[in-house]
C-alpha positions as CSV (number, residue, x, y, z in Angstrom):
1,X,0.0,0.0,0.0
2,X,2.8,2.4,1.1
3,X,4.5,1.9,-2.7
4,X,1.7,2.4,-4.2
5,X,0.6,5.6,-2.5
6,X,4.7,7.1,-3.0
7,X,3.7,5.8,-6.8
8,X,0.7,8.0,-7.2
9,X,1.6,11.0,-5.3
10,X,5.5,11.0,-7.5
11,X,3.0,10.8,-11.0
12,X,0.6,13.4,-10.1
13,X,3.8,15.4,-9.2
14,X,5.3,14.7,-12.5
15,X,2.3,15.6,-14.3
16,X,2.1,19.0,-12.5
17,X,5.7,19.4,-13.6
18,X,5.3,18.5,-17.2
19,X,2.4,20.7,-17.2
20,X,3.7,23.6,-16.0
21,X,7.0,23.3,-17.9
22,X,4.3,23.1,-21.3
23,X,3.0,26.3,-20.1
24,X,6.2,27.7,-19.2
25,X,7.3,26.9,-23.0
26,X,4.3,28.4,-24.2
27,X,4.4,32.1,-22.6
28,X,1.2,30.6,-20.5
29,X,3.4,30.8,-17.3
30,X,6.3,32.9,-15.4
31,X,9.5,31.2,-16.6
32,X,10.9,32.4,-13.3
33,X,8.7,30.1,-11.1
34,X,10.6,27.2,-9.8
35,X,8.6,24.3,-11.5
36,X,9.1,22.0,-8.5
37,X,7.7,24.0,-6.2
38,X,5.1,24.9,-8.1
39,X,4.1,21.4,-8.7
40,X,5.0,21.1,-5.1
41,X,2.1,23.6,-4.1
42,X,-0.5,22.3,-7.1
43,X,-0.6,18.8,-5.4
44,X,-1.1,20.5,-2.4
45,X,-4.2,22.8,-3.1
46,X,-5.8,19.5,-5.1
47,X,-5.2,17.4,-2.4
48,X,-6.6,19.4,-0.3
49,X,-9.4,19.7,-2.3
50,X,-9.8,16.1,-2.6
51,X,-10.0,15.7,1.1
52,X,-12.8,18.1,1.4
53,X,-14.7,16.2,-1.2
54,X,-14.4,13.3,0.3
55,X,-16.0,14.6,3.6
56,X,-19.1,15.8,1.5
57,X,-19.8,14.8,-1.9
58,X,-22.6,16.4,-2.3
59,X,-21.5,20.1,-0.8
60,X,-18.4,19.7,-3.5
61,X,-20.1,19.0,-7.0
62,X,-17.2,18.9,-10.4
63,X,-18.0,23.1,-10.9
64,X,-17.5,24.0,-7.4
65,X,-13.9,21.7,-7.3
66,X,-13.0,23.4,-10.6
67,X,-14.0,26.4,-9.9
68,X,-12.5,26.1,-6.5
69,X,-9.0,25.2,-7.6
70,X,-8.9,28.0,-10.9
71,X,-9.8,30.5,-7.3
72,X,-6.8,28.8,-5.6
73,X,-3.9,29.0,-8.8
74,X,-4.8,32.6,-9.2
75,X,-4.3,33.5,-5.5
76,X,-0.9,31.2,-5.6
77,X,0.1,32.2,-9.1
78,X,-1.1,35.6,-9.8
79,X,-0.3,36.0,-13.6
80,X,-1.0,39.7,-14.1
């Protein structure tokens, strides 16, 4: 159980890095945010998140998760 919890929490990591690294390429994203802790921070507001959905379902229907997390990036990652 323990490997596969390390396994799942290193690939969501990974995919938050590969995403914001896209980005980054893209002009979507500060180049001068450091990637890892950005990921880092990502996996934290979603897990966090996650945990409050899982407490109530029904108080934290798809929109208000989504909606929730876009709320979350901007206040962590203010673009403008």
């Amino acid at each position: 159980m323990t490997r596969e919890w390390r396994e799942g929490t290193s690939n969501a990591h990974h995919l938050f890095l590969r995403l914001i690294k896209s980005a980054q390429d893209a002009g979507q994203f500060p180049e001068a945010v450091d990637c890892v802790l950005a990921a880092t921070r990502i996996q934290i507001l979603v897990n966090g998140i996650a945990s409050l959905v899982s407490q109530d379902r029904a108080g934290w229907p798809a929109e208000r998760q989504k909606q929730t997390l876009r709320d979350l990036l901007q206040s962590v990652f203010p673009l403008h």
